[in-house]
C-alpha positions as CSV (number, residue, x, y, z in Angstrom):
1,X,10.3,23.6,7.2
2,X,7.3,21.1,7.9
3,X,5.5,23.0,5.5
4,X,7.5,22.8,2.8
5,X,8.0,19.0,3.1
6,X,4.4,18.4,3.4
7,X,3.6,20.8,0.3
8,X,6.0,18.7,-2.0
9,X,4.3,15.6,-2.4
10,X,1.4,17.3,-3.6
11,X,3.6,19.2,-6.5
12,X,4.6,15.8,-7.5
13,X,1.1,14.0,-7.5
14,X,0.5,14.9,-11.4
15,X,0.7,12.5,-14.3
16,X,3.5,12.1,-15.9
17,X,3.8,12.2,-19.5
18,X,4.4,9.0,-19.8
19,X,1.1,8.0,-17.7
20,X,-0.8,10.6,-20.1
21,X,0.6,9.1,-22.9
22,X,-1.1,5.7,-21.4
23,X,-4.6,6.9,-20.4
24,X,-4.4,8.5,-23.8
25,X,-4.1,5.1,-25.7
26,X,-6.4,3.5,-23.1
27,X,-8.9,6.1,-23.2
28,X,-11.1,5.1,-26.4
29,X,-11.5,1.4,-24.8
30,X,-14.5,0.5,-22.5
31,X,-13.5,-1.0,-19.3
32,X,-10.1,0.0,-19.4
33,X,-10.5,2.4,-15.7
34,X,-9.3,-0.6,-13.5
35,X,-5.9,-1.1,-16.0
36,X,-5.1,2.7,-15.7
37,X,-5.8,3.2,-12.0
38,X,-3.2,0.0,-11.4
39,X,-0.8,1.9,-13.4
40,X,-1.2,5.3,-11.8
41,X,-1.1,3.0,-8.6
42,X,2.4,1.3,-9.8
43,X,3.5,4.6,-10.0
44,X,2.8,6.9,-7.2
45,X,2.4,3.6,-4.9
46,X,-1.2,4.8,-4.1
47,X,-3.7,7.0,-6.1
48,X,-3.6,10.4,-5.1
49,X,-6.4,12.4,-4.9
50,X,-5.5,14.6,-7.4
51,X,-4.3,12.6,-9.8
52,X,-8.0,10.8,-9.3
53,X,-9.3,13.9,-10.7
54,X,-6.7,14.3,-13.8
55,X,-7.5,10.5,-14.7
56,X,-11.2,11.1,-14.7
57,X,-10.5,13.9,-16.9
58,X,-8.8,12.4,-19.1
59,X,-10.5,9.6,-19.5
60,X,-13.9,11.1,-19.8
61,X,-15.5,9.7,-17.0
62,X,-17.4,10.6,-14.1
63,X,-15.1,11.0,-10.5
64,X,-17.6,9.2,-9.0
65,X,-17.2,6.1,-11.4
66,X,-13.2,6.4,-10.5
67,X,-14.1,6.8,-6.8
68,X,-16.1,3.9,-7.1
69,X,-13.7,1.6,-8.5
70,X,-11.0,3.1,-5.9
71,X,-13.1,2.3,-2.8
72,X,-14.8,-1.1,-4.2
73,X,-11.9,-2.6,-4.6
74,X,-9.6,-3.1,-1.6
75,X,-6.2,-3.3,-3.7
76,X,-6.2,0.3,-4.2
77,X,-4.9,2.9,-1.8
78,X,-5.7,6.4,-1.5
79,X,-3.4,7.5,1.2
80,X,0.6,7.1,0.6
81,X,1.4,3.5,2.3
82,X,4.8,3.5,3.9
83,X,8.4,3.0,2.8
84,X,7.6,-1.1,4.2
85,X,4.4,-2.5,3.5
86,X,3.8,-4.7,6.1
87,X,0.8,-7.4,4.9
88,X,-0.5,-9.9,7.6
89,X,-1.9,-12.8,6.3
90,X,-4.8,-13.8,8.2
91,X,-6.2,-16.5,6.0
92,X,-7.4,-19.8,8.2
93,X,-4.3,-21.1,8.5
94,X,-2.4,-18.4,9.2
95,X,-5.2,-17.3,11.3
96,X,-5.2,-20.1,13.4
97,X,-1.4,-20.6,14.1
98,X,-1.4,-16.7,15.7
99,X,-1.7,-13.8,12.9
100,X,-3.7,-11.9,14.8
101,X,-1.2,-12.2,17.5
102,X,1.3,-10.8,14.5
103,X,-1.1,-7.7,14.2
104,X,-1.2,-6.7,17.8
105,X,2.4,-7.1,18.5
106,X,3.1,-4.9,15.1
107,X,0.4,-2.4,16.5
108,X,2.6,-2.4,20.2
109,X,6.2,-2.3,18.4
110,X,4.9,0.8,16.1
111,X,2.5,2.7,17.9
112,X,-0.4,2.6,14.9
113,X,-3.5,0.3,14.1
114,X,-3.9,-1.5,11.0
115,X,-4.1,0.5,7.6
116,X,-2.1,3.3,9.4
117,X,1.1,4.5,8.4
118,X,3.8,5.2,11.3
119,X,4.8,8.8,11.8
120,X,7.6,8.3,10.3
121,X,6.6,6.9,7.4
122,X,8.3,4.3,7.4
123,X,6.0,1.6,8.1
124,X,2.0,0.5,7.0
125,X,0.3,-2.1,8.4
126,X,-2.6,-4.0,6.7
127,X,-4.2,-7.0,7.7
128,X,-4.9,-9.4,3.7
129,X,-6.9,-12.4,3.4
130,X,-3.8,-15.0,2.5
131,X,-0.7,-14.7,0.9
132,X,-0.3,-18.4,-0.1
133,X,1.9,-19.6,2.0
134,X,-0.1,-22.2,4.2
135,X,3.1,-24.6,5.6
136,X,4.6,-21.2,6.7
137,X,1.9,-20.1,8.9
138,X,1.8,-17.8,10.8
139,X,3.3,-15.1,7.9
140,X,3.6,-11.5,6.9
141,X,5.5,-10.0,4.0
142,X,7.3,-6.9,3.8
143,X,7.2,-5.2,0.4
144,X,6.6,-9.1,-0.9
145,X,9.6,-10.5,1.2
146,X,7.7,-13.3,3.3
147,X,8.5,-13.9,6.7
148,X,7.2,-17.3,7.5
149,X,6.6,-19.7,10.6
150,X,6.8,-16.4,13.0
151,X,6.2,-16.1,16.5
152,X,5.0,-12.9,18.4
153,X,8.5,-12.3,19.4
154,X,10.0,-12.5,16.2
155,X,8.2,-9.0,14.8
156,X,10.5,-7.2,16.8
157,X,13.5,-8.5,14.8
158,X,12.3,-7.9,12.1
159,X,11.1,-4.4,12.4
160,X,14.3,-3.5,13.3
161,X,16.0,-5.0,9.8
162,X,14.2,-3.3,8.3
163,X,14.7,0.3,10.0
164,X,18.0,-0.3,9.7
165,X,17.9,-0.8,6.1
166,X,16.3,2.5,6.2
167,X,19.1,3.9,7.9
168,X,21.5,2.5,5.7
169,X,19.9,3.9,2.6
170,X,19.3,7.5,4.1
């Protein structure tokens, strides 16, 4: 049965029409490889590897070139990120009120390092450079939702509203 869950994702990592339609109308423009790979991105929630090759196809470019952008540029994923994208902001001031005490309690509570994604996948963890809330440091967002002026004890509160969200919506 493991196999057959694990075989479907990759069934459904093609472009859709309506991302073909897209690269199709992006495709005669120089520069455009950064737009489409955010909308393939917005789509899947990461670039799969796959669909890396289909979007260098299409847009007549080398995979290298598409590679290239994908690993330059730190916003783009290439593995799938989990169901709650945890992002710890560990710019100075967030830094320097505990974020990296944020990361290791995230790292005891769910058994994985940073840009790992529980077994479950439920949960990725990411460490980003600041997320623009400085009079809320320390901080991490969920999916966008910030969680500001945390202590290490709070993570474990808020891991668990959030698996029981994912409870509640299985």
């Amino acid at each position: 049965m493991a196999t057959t869950e694990e075989a479907a994702p990759v069934a459904a990592d093609i472009l859709t029409p309506e991302l073909e339609a897209f690269i199709s109308k992006w495709q005669p423009v120089p520069g455009s490889l950064i737009m489409v790979l955010h909308k393939v991105q917005e789509h899947f929630g990461y670039v799969p590897r796959s669909v890396a090759f289909q979007v260098a196809e299409q847009l007549k470019v080398p995979l290298a070139q598409v590679y290239g952008v994908l690993t330059f540029y730190h916003y783009f994923k290439l593995e799938k990120p989990g169901q709650f994208q945890i992002a710890v902001c560990m710019g100075t001031a967030c830094y320097l009120k505990g974020g990296a005490d944020l990361i290791q309690e995230l790292e005891n509570i769910l058994g994985v390092g940073l840009n790992t994604v529980t077994p479950d996948g439920l949960f990725s963890v990411e460490a980003v450079r600041c997320l623009g809330c400085c009079g809320l440091a320390p901080v991490l967002a969920v999916n966008g939702t910030v969680h500001g002026n945390l202590k290490r004890e709070d993570v474990a509160e808020i891991i668990a509203q959030y698996k029981a969200k994912a409870t509640a919506e299985a």
